[in-house]
C-alpha positions in Angstrom: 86.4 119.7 129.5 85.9 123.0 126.9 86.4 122.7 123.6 90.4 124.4 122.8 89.6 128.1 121.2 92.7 129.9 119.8 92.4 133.0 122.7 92.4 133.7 126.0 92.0 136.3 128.1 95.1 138.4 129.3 95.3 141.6 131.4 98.8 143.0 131.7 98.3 144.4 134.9 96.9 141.4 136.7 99.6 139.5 135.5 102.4 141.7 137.0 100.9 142.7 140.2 100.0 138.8 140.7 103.7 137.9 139.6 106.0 140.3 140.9 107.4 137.9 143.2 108.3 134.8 141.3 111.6 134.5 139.8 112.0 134.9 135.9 112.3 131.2 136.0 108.7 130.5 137.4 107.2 133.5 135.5 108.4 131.6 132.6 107.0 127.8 133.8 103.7 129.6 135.3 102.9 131.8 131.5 103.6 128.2 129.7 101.4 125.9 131.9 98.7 128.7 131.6 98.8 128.4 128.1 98.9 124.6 127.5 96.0 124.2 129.5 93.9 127.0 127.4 95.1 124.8 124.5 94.1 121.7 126.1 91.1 123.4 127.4 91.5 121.8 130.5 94.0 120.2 133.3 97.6 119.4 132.1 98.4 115.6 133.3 101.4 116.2 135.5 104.8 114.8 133.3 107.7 116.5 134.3 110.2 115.3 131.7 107.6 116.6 129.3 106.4 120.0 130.7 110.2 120.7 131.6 110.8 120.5 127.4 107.7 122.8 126.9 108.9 124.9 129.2 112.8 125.2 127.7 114.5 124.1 131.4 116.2 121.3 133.1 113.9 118.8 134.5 115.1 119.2 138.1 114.4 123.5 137.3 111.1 122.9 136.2 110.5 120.6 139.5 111.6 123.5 141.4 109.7 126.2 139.9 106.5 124.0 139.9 106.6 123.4 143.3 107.0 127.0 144.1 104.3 127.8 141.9 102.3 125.1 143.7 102.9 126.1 147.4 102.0 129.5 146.4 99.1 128.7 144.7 99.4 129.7 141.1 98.9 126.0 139.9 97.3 123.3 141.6 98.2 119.3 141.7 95.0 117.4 142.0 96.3 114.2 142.1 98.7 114.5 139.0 96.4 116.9 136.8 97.8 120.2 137.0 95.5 123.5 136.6 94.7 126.9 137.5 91.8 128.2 139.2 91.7 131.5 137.0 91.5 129.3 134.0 88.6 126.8 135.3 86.2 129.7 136.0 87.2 130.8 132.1 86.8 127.3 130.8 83.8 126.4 132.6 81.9 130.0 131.4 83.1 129.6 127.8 81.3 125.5 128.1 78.2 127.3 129.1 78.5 130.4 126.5 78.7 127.5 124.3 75.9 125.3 125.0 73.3 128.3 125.1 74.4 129.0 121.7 73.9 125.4 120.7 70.6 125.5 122.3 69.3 128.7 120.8 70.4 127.6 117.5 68.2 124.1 117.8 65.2 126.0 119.4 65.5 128.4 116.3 66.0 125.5 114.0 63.1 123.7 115.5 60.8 126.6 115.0 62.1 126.9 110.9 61.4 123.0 110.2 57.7 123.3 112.3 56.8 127.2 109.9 58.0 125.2 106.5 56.0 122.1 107.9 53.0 124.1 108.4 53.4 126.1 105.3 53.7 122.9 103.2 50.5 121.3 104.6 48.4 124.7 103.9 49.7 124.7 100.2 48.8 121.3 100.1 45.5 121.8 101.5 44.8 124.6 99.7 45.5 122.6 96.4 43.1 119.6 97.0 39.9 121.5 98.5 37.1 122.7 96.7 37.6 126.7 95.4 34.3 127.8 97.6 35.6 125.6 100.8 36.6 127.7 103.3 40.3 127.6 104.5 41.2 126.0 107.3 43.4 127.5 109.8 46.4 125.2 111.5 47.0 125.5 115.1 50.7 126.3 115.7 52.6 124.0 118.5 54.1 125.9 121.1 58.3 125.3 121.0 59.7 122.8 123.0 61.4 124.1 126.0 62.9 120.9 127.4 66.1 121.5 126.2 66.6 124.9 127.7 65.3 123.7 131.1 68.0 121.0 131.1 71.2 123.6 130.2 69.5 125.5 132.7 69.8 123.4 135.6 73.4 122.4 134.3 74.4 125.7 134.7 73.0 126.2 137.6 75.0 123.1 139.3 78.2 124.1 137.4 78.2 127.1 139.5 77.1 125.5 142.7 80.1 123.3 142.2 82.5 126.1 141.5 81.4 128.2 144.5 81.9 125.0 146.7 86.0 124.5 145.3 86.4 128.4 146.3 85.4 128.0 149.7 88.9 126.7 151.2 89.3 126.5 154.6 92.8 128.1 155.4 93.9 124.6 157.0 93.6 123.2 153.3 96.1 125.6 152.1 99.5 124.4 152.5 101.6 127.1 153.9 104.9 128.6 151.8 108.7 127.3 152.6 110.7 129.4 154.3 112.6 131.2 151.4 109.1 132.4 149.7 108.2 133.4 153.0 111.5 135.9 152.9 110.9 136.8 149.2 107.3 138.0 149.8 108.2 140.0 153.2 110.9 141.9 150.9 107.8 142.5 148.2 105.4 143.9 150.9 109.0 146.0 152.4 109.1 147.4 149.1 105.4 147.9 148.4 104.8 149.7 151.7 108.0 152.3 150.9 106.0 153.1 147.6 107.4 151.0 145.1 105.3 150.5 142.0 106.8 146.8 140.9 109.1 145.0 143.6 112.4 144.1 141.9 113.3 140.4 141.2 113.8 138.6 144.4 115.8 136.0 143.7 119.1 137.3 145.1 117.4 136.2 148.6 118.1 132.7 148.1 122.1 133.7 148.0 121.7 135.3 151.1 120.3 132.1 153.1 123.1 130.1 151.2 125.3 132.3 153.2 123.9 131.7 156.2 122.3 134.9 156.8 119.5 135.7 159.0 116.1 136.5 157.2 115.3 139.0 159.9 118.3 141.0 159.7 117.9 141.0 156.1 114.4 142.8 156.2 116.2 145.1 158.4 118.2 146.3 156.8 116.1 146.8 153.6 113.4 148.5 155.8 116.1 150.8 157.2 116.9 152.0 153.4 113.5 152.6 152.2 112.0 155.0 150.8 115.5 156.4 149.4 116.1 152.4 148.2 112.8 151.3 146.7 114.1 151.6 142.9 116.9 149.3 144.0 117.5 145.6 143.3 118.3 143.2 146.2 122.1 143.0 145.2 122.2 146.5 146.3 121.6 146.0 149.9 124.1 142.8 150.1 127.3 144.8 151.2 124.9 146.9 154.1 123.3 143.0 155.3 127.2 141.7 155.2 128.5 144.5 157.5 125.6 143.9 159.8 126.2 140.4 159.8 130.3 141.1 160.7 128.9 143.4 163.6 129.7 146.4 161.7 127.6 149.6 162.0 125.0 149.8 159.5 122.7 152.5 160.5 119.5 153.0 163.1 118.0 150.0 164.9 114.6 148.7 162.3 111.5 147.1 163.1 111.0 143.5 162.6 107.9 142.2 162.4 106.1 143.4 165.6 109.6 143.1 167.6 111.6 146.3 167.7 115.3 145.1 168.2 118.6 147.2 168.6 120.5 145.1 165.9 123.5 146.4 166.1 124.1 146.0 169.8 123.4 142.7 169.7 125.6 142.4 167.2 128.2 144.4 168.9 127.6 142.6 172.2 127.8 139.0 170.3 131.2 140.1 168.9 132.6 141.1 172.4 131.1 137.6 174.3 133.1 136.0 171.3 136.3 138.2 171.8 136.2 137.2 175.8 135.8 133.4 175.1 138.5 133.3 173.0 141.0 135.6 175.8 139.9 133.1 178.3 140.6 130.3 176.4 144.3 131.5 175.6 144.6 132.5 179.0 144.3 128.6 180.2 146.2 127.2 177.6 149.0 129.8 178.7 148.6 128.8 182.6 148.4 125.2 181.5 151.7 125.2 179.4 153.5 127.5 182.3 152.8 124.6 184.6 153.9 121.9 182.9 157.0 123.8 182.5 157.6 124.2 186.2 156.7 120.5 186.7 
């Protein structure tokens, strides 16, 4: 697509604002792809075995971090190329910086070979005719513009076809798994108490290993904030196990646009629990006593 330059653009605070909530495992996959496909200068062909090498991870890590990177829209898979939308828009302007450089040099080039034409056909001229002839003056050609009306109108269509990939209807865009769904709801939790930089949020996946509720989890990290936002997630796992065990944890949170008492219904699931498990002793008990009197 572009020819490879040895540069690209980077702006630190783009990059951690736009990656604050991937793991240190996709930052590290996301930074790599970006810069093999400035060094390709252009789409990576989709080899896992390979990129998972470049990359320094296991092949079924890389898949992983890929995919996340993929669903959130970092990287895109058009039918096994992989590339970034960021990077296109570079590529494709540094292709057209390029060619109107190429094209002002020819013009100017052009105009240099038609002067020293002209200036060797006066000398010459002036060389044969008689000393009381008078001179005669050339006409100078206007410059071909051709050329320049051509990278013109490929411009012109290069940006037509970029502004046609950005318009996206949202059913195109495939919507996130449930676990980066959790992660970003704990980075906009965190952004809205004040933070500056969410912390690394890949303690969440622990917590839906254990079978805890993503709901209760943002509850209980709302309920800390703002006292909590310089805390990592690891922090909050003994408050989200209590609440989980129907333990008191503090003040009922807001979830979403639901406002829920979370510990009563923690309390009153304990207690439903507690009452099935009397009864069911208390049959067993009659059960036993009357095959005893029988």
């Amino acid at each position: 697509m572009s020819r490879a330059e040895p540069w690209f653009k980077f702006f630190p605070s783009d990059w951690r604002g736009g990656t604050a909530c991937l793991s240190a495992a996709e930052k590290g996959v996301y930074v790599t792809l970006i810069a093999c496909i400035y060094d390709a200068g252009g789409p990576l062909r989709r080899d896992d075995a390979r990129l998972a090498r470049e990359c320094g991870l296991p092949k079924v890590g890389f898949v992983r971090a890929l995919d996340a990177l993929i669903a959130l829209g970092k990287i895109t898979d058009d039918e096994g190329w992989l590339f970034n939308s960021r990077a296109k828009n570079e590529l494709t302007e540094r292709e057209n910086r390029i060619r109107h450089c190429v094209s002002g040099a020819n013009v100017t080039n052009e105009k240099k070979s038609i002067k020293s034409m002209q200036e060797n056909r006066s000398s010459d001229q002036s060389a044969h005719a008689p000393a009381c002839a008078p001179r005669a003056r050339l006409s100078e050609p206007e410059p071909e513009r051709e050329e320049r009306k051509k990278d013109s109108a490929k411009s012109a269509e290069s940006s037509r076809a970029l502004d046609e990939q950005k318009k996206i209807s949202p059913e195109e865009k495939p919507s996130p798994p449930p676990e980066l769904e959790f992660r970003m709801a704990i980075c906009d939790a965190f952004l809205e108490a004040g933070a500056d930089i969410p912390p690394e949020t890949g303690h969440a996946a622990v917590w839906l290993a254990q079978g805890y509720s993503a709901e209760l989890c943002l509850s209980v990290i709302r309920s800390k904030m703002p006292g909590a936002r310089d805390k990592s997630l690891k922090w909050f796992s003994p408050a989200i196990a209590d609440l989980h065990a129907g333990r008191a944890v503090g003040p009922p949170a807001t979830v979403g646009n639901r406002s829920t008492d979370l510990l009563a219904s923690a309390r009153r699931g304990a207690a439903m629990a507690e009452k099935s498990r009397l009864e069911k002793m208390e049959n067993e008990q009659k059960k036993h006593g009357e095959k005893h009197h029988g």
